[in-house]
KEFI-389328 format. One line per 2 residues: number of its first residue (from 1); their letters; for each residue x, y, z of N, C-alpha, C. Coordinates in steps of 0.02 Angstrom, whole numbers. Example, Ala and Ser with C-alpha at 12.3 -4.5 7.8 and 13.67 -1.06 7.14 Angstrom:
<pts>
1 = AS = 660/-284/390/615/-225/390/660/-165/390; 642/-112/354/684/-53/357/645/2/394
</pts>
This chain:
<pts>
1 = XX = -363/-1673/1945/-375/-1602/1930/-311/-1568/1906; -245/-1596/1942/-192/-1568/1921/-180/-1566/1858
3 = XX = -193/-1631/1839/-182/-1682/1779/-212/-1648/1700; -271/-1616/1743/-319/-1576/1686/-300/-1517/1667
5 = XX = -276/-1477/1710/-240/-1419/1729/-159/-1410/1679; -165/-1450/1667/-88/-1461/1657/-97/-1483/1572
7 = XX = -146/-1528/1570/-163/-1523/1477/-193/-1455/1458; -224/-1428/1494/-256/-1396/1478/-201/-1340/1452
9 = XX = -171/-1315/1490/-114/-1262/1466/-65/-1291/1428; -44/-1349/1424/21/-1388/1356/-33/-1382/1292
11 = XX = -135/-1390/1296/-138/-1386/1243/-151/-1294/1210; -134/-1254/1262/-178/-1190/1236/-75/-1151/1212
13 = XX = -30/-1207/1238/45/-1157/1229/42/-1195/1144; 25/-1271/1146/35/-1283/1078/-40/-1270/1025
15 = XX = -89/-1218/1033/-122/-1196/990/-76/-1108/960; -36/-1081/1022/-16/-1023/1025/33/-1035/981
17 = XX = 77/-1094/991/119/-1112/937/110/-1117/862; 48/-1156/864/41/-1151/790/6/-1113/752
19 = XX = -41/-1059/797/-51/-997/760/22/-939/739; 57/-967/797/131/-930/779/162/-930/690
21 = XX = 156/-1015/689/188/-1044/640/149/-1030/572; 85/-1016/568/4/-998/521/32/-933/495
23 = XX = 37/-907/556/16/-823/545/92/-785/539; 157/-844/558/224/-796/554/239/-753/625
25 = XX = 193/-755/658/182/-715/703/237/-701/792; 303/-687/750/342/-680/797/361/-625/816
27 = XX = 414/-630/866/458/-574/913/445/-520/880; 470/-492/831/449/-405/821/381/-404/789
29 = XX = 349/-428/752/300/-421/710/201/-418/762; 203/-452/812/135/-435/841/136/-372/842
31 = XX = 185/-313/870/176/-258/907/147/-209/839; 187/-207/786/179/-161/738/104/-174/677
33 = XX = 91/-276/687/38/-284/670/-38/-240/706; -32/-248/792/-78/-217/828/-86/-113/790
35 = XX = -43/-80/786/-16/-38/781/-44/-20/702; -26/-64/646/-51/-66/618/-129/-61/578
37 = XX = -158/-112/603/-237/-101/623/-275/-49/638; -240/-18/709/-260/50/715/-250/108/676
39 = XX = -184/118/654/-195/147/597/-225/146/521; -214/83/497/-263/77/441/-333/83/448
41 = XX = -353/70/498/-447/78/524/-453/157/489; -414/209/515/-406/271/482/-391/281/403
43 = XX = -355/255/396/-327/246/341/-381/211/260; -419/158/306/-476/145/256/-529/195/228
45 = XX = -545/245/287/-576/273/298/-571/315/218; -506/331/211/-467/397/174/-479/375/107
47 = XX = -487/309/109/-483/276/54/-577/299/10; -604/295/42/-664/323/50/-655/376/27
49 = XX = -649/423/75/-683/514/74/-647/541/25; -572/527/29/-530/595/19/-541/623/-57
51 = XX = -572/579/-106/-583/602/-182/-618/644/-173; -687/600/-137/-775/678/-145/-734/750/-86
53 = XX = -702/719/-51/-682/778/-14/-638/805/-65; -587/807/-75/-548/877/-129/-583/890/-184
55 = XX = -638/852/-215/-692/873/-273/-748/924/-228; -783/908/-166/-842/979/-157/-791/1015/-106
57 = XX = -725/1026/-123/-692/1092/-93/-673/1123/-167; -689/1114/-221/-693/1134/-267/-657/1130/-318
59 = XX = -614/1073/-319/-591/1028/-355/-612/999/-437; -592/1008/-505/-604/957/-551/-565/906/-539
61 = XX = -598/864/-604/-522/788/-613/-476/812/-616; -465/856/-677/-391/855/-674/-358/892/-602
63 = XX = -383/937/-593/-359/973/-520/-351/892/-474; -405/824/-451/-395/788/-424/-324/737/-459
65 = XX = -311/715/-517/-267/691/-515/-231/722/-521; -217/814/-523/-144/822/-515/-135/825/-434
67 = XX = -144/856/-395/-127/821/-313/-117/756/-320; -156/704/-348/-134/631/-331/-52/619/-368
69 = XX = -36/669/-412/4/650/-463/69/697/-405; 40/753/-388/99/772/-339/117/724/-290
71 = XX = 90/715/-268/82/668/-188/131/608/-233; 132/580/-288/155/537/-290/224/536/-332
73 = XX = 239/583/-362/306/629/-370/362/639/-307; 315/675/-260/372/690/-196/375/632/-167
75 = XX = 314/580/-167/356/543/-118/386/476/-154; 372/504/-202/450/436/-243/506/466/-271
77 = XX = 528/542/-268/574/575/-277/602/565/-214; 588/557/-146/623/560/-62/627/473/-66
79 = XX = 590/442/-84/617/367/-78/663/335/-107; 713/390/-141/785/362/-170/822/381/-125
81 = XX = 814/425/-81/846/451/-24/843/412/52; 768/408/57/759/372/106/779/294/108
83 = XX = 752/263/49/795/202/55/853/209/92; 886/246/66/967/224/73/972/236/163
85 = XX = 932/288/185/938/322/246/916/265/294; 873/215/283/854/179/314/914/122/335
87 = XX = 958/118/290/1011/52/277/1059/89/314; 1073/147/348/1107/201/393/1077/184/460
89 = XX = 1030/226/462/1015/239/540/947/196/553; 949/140/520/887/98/544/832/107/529
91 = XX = 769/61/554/711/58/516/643/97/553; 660/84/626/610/106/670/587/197/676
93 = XX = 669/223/673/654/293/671/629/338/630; 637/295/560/600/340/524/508/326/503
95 = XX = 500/255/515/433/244/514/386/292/597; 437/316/647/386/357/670/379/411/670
97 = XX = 442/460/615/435/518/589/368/516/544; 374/462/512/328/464/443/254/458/491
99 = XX = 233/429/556/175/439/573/166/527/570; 219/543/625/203/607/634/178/651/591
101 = XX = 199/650/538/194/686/459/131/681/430; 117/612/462/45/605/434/9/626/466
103 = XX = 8/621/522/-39/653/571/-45/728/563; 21/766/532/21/819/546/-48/846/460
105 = XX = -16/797/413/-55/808/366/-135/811/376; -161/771/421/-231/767/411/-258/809/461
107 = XX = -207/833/527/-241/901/533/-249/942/498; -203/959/462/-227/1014/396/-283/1020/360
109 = XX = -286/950/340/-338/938/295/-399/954/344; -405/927/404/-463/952/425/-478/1021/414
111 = XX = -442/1069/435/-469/1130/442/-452/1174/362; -456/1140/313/-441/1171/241/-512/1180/211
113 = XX = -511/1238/207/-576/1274/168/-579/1274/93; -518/1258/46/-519/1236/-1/-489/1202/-36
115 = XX = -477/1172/-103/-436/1095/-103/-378/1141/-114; -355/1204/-131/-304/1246/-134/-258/1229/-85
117 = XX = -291/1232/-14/-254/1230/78/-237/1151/64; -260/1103/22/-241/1035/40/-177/1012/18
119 = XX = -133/1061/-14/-80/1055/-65/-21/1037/9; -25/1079/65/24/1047/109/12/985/141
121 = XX = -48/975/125/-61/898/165/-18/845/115; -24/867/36/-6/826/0/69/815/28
123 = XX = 114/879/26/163/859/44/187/822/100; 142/835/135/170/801/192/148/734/215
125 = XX = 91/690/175/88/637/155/114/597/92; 145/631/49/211/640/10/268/593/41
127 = XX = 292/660/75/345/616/129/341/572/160; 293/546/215/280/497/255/297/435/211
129 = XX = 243/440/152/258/373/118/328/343/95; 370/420/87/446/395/62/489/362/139
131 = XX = 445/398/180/487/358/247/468/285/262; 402/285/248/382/239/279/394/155/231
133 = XX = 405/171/157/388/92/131/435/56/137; 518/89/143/597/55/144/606/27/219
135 = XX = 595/90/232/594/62/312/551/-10/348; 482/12/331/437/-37/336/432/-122/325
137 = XX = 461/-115/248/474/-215/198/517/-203/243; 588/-176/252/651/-206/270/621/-224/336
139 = XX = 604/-196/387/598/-236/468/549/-261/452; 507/-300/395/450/-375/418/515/-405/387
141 = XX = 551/-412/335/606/-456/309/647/-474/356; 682/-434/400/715/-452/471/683/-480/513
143 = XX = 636/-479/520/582/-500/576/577/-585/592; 585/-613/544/584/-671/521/623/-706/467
145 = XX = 632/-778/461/668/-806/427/625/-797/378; 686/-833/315/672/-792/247/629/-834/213
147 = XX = 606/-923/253/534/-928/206/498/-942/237; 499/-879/293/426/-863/317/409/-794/290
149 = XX = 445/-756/247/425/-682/231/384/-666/201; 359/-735/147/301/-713/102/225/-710/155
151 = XX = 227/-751/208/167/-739/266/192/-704/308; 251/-668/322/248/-614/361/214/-559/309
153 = XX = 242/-538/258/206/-458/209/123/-491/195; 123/-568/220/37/-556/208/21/-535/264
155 = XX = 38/-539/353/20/-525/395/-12/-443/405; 66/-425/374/67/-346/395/21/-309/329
157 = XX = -4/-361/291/-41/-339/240/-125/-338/251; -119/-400/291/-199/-410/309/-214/-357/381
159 = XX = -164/-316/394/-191/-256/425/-223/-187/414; -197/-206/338/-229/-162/312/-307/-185/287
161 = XX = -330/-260/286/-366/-269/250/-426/-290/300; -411/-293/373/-474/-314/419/-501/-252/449
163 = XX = -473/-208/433/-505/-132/452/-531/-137/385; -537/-137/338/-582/-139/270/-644/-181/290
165 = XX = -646/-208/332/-710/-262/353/-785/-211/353; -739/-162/393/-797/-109/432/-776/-40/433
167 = XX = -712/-11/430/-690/59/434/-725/90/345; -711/52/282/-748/101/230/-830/127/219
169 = XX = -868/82/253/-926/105/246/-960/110/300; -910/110/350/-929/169/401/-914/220/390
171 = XX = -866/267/355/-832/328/316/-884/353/283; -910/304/248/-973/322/191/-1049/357/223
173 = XX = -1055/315/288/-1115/335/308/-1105/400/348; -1025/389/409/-1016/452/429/-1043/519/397
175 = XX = -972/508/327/-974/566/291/-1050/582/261; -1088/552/260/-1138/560/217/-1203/612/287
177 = XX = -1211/603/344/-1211/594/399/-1223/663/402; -1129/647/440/-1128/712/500/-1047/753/438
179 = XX = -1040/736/388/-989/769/358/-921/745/345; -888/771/296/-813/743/287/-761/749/362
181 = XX = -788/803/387/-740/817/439/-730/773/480; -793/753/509/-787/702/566/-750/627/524
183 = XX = -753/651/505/-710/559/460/-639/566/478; -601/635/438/-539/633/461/-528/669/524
185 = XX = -571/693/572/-558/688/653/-520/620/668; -587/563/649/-596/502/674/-509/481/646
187 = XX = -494/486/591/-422/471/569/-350/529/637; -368/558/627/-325/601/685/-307/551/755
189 = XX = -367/513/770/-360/481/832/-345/426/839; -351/384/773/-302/319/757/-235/331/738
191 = XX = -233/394/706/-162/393/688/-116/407/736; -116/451/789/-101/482/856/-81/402/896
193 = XX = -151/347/898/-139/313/942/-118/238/917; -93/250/843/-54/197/822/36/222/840
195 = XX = 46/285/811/116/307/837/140/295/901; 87/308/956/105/284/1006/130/214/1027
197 = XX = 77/170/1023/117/98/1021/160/78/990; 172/119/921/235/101/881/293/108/932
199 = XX = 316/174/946/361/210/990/346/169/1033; 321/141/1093/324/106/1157/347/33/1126
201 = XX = 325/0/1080/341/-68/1079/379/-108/1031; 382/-61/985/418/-87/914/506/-89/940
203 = XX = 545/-122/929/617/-131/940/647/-128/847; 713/-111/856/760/-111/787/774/-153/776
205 = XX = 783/-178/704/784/-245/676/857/-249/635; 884/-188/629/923/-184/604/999/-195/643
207 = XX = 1044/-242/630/1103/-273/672/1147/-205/693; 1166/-195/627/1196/-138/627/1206/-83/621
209 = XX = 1192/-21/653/1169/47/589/1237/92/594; 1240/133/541/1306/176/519/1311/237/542
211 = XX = 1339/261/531/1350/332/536/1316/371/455; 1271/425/449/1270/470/383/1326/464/377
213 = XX = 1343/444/312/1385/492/272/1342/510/201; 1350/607/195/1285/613/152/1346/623/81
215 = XX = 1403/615/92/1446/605/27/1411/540/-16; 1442/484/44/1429/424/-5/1352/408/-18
217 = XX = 1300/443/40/1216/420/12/1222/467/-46; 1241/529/-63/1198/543/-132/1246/541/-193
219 = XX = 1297/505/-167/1376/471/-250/1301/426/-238; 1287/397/-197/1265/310/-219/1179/309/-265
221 = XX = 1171/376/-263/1096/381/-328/1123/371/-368; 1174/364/-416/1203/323/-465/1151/267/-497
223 = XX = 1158/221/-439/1148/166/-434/1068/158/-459; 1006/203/-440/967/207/-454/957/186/-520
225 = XX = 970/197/-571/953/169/-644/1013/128/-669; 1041/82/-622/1093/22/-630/1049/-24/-591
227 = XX = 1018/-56/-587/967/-96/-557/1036/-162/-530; 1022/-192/-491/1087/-234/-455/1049/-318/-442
229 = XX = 1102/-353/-427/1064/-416/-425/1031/-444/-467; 1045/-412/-545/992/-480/-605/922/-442/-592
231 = XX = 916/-391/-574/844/-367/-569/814/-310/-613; 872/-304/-685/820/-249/-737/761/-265/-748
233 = XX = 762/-319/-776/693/-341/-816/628/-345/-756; 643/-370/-686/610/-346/-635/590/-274/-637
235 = XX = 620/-218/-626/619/-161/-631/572/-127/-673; 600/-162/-756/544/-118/-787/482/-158/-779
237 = XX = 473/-232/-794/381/-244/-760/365/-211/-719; 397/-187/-650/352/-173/-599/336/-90/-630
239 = XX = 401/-57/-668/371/25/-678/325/20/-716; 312/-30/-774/259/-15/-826/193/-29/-792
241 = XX = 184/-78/-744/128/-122/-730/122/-49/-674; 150/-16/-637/130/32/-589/84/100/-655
243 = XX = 132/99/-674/88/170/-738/30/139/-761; 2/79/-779/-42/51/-792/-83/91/-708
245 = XX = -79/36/-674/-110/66/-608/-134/138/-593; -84/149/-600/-93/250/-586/-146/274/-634
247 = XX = -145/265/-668/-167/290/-729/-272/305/-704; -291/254/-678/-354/284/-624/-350/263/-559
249 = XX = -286/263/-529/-309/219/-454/-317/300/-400; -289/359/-434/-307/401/-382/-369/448/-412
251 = XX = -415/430/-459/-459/464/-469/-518/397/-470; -504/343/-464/-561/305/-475/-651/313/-445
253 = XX = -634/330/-388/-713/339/-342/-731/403/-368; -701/470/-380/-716/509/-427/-747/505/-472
255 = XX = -701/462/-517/-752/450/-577/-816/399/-578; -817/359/-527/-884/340/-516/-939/369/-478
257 = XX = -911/423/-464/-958/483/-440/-985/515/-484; -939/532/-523/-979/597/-580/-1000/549/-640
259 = XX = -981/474/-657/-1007/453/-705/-1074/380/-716; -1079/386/-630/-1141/337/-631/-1169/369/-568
261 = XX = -1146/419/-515/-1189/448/-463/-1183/398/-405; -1135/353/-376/-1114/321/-341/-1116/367/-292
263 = XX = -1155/344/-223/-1166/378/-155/-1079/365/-137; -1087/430/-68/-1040/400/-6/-1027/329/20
265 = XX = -1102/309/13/-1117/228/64/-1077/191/9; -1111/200/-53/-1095/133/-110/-1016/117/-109
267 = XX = -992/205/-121/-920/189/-119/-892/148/-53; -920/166/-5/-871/125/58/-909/78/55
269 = XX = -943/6/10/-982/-24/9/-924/-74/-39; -915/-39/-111/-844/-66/-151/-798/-61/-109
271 = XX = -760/-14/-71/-717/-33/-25/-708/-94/9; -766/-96/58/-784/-174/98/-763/-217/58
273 = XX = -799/-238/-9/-781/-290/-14/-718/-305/-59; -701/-254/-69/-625/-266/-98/-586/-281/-33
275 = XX = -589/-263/9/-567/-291/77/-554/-365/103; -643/-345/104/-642/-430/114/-614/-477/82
277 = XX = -605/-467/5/-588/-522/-37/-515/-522/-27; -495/-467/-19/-393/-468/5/-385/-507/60
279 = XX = -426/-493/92/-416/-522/181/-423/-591/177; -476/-623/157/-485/-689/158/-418/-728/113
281 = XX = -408/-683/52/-373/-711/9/-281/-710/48; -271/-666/89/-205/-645/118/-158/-678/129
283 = XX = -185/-726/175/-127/-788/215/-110/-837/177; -162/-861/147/-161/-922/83/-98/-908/17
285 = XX = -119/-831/19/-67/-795/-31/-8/-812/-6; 10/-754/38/92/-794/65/109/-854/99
287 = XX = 59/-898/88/80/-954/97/112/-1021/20; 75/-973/-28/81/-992/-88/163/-958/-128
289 = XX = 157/-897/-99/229/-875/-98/301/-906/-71; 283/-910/-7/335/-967/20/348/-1030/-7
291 = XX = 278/-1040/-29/289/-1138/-75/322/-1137/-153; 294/-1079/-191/298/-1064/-263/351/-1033/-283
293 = XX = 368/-957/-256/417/-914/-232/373/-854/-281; 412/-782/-266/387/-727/-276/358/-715/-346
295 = XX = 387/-731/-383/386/-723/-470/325/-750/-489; 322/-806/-488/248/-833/-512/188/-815/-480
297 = XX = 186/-803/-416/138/-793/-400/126/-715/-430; 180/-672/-412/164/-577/-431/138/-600/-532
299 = XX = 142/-639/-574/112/-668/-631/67/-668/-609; 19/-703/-576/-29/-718/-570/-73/-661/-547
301 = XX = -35/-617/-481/-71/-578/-469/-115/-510/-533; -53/-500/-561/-59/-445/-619/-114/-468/-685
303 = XX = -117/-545/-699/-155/-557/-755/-231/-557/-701; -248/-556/-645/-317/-564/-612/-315/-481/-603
305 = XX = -286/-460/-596/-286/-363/-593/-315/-326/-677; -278/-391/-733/-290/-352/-795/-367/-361/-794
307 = XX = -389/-431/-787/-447/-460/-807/-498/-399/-748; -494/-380/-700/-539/-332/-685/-547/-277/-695
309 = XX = -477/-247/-735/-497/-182/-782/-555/-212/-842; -544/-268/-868/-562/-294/-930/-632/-291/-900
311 = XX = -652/-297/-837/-738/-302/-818/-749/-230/-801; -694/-177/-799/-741/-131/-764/-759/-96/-856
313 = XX = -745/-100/-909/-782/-102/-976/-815/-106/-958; -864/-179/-939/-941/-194/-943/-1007/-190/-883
315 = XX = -964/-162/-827/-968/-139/-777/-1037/-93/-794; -1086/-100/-787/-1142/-15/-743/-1182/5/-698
317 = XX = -1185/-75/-651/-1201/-69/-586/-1154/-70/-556; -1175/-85/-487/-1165/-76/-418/-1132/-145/-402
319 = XX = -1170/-193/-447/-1165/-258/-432/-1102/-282/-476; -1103/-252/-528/-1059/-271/-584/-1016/-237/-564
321 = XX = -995/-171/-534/-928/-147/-493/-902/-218/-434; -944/-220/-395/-919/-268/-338/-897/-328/-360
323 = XX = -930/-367/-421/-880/-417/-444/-796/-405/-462; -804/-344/-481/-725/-314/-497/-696/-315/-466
325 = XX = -695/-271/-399/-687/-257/-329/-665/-316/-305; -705/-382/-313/-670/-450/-283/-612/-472/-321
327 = XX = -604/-459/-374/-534/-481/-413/-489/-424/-415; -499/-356/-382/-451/-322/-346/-425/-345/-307
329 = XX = -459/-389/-252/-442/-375/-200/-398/-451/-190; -434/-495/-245/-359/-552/-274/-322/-544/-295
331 = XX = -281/-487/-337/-241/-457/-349/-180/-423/-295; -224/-394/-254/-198/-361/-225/-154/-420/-165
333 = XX = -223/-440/-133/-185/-497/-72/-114/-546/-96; -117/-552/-169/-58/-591/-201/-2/-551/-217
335 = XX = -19/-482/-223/29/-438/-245/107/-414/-213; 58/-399/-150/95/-360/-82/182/-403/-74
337 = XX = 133/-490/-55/195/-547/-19/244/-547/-85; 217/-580/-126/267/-581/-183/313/-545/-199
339 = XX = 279/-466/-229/332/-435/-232/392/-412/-193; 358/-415/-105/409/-402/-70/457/-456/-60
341 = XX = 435/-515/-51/484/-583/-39/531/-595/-96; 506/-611/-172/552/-570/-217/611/-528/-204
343 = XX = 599/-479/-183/668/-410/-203/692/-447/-124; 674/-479/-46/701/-486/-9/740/-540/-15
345 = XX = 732/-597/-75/782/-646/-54/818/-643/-108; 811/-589/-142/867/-569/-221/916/-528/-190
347 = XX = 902/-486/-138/946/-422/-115/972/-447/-31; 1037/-439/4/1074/-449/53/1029/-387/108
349 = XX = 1049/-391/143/1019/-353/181/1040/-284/225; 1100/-270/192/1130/-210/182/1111/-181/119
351 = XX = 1074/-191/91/1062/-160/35/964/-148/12; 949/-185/43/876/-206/49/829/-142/41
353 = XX = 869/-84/93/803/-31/109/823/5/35; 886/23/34/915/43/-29/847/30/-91
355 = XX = 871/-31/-107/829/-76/-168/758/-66/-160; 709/-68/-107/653/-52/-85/632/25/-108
357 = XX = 660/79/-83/672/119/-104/689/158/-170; 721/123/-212/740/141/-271/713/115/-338
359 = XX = 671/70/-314/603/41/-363/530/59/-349; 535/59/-274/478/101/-272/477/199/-284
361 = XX = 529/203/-290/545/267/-298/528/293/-373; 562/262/-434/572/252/-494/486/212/-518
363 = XX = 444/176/-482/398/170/-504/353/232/-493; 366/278/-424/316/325/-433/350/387/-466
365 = XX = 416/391/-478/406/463/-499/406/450/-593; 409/368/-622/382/365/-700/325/362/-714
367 = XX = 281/369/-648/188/348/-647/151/407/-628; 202/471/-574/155/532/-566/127/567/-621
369 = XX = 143/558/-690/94/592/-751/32/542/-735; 11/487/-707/-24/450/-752/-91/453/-724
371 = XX = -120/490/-641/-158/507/-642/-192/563/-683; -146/610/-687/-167/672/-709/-191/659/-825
373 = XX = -148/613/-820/-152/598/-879/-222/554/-889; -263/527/-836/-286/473/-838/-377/525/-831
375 = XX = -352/576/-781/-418/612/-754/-433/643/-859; -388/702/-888/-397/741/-955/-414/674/-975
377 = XX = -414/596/-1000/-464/563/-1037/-527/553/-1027; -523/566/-959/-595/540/-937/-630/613/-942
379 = XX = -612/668/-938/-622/728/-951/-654/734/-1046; -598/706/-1062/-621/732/-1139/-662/679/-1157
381 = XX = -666/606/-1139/-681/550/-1167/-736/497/-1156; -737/516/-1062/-781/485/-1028/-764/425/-999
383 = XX = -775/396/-975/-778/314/-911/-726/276/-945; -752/260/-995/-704/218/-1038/-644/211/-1047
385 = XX = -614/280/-1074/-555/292/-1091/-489/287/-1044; -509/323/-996/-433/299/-947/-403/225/-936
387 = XX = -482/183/-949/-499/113/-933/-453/67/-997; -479/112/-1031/-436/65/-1115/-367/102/-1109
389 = XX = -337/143/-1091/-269/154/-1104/-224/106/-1033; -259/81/-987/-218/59/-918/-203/-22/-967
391 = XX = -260/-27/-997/-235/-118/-1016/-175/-135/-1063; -153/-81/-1105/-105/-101/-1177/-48/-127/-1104
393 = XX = -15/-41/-1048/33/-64/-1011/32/-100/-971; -33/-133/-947/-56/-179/-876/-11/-257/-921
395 = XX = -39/-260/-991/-23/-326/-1031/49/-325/-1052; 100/-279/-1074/165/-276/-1084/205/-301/-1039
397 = XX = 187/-277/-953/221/-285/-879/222/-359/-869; 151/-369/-890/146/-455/-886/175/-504/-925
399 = XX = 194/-486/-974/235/-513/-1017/316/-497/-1015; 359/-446/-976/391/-451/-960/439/-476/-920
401 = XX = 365/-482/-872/375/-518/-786/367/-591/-796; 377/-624/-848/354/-691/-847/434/-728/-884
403 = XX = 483/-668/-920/529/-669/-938/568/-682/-884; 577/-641/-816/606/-634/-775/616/-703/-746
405 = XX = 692/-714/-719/698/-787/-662/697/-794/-619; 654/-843/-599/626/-857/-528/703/-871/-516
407 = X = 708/-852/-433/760/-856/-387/725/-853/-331
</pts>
């Protein structure tokens, strides 16, 4: 009995082991994965509502992509800042400012009577994001050795993508239901009770942190359009291939609202399974990253991203959306690891949040025209048009990025 007792637990420490070794799944990374989850469950949700919500508070397109186009201005104008702030005073403190901010944002939004009142939410989900993305890559990059990083950013990626299982079209039916409100209640209480476990369990990843000095952080925006490490030609693929993106990713459920009559449900229905197809696709991804390295695979990701603009052309069901939706969501699951493992084993790690920061910064504030630019086509032109202007730059990025050397 002893005897049994005793395999029994050597074999359940070495199954724990090798889900460890699968999933990346070490010392800092369970706590913020759990943490994670809970907040994205909310977070899917948003992905859902928040278009039809700022459209029946009385919202047009263009009114919707310019908020999307603000929102994405401020918070890549603060992520040349924040980068750097993160490579100072560490990673942890500012990812739980940036909850707060958010949280504080979607109370607002609850009680806003018109998309007018939603302009401070913008900002203040604005910000969060500039806190949260430098901060965020840099502690999964610390977290773990450096070729396990491409399945660590799938880990912390597929948190976002197993609340997609079930959080979007539950949003859909909610909202459809009992109202927009109760949706982002329901977000209020994940977000609240993801901050919390962040703060109780997350530890700093960072060896060393500095003292501000706000002389040398804002001499060092310089640096911002000196790209460092052999990484121009990186730089501009990722800004062109992001303006491609922008161009309908914050008006898209919009426009399948007003141009084929797509329910609440349907939309959190495309959600799901863009989900699903990331999720399943996730681990395999950064595991293909670690074997291949970042470059080829982020190739790969972007030509399966073009080819589903190229279907949403022929797209006019429901059914013919959701095929799309699945080669989103291959896109996407390949996207995340790559690009981050990329810039992490090109850049030292005093410099990391910096670099994080200052490309994602420079991609959103050369891409905030491109909703607003993207809603006036579809305005003057119809379905089509935003659709045919994302492919000329989706195909240039790709052809740039293929120039670039693997390292």
């Amino acid at each position: 009995m002893i005897s049994l007792k005793f395999s029994a637990k050597v074999l359940s420490a070495m199954l724990r082991e090798r889900l460890r070794n699968l999933f990346s799944l070490r010392g800092n990374l369970p706590a913020p994965a759990l943490s994670e989850v809970i907040s994205n469950t909310g977070w899917n949700m948003y992905t859902v509502v928040w278009q039809p919500y700022v459209l029946c508070l009385g919202a047009t397109m263009p009114i919707l992509g310019s908020l999307t186009g603000l929102e994405t201005a401020l918070r890549s104008g603060f992520l040349l800042i924040t980068g750097r702030m993160t490579d100072f005073v560490g990673r942890k403190r500012l990812q739980v400012i940036s909850h707060l901010l958010s949280i504080a944002g979607i109370a607002l939004a609850v009680l806003a009577g018109s998309w007018f009142l939603l302009i401070p939410t913008i900002i203040f989900f604005g910000v969060a994001g500039a806190l949260w993305v430098p901060a965020n890559n840099a502690m999964v990059a610390e977290s773990v050795k450096e070729n396990e990083r491409g399945t660590a950013f799938s880990l912390l990626s597929l948190t976002w993508f197993i609340p997609g299982f079930y959080a979007p079209v539950l949003a859909g039916y909610l909202a459809e239901r009992y109202g927009f409100r109760v949706v982002m209640s329901i977000m209020l209480i994940t977000s609240v009770s993801a901050v919390t476990i962040f703060q109780v369990f997350i530890r700093e990843t960072m060896k060393q942190r500095r003292t501000v000095d706000l002389r040398l952080l804002f001499a060092s925006l310089g640096k911002v359009f000196r790209p460092r490490f052999g990484l121009s030609k990186f730089y501009a693929a990722m800004i062109i291939d992001n303006f491609a993106a922008f161009m309908i990713g914050g008006i898209f459920f919009g426009m399948l609202m007003k141009s084929f009559g797509f329910t609440l449900l349907e939309l959190g229905i495309l959600s799901n399974v863009f989900s699903i197809s990331a999720a399943v696709s996730q681990i395999p991804a950064g595991k293909l990253v670690d074997r291949y390295g970042g470059k080829q695979i982020l190739v790969v990701s972007m030509i399966i991203y073009w080819l589903s603009l190229t279907g949403y052309l022929f797209a006019r069901d429901l059914i013919g959306f959701l095929i799309c939706r699945v080669l989103v969501g291959l896109s996407t699951s390949t996207r995340g690891p790559s690009f981050n493992t990329y810039i992490s084993n090109n850049v030292p790690e005093g410099e990391r949040g910096r670099v994080f920061g200052d490309l994602n910064g420079l991609m959103g504030l050369i891409s905030f025209p491109a909703p607003i630019l993207g809603a006036f086509l579809y305005e003057a032109y119809g379905f089509q048009a935003p659709i045919l202007a994302t492919l000329v730059p989706a195909l240039t990025a790709i052809m740039l990025l293929i120039m670039v050397e693997e390292r």
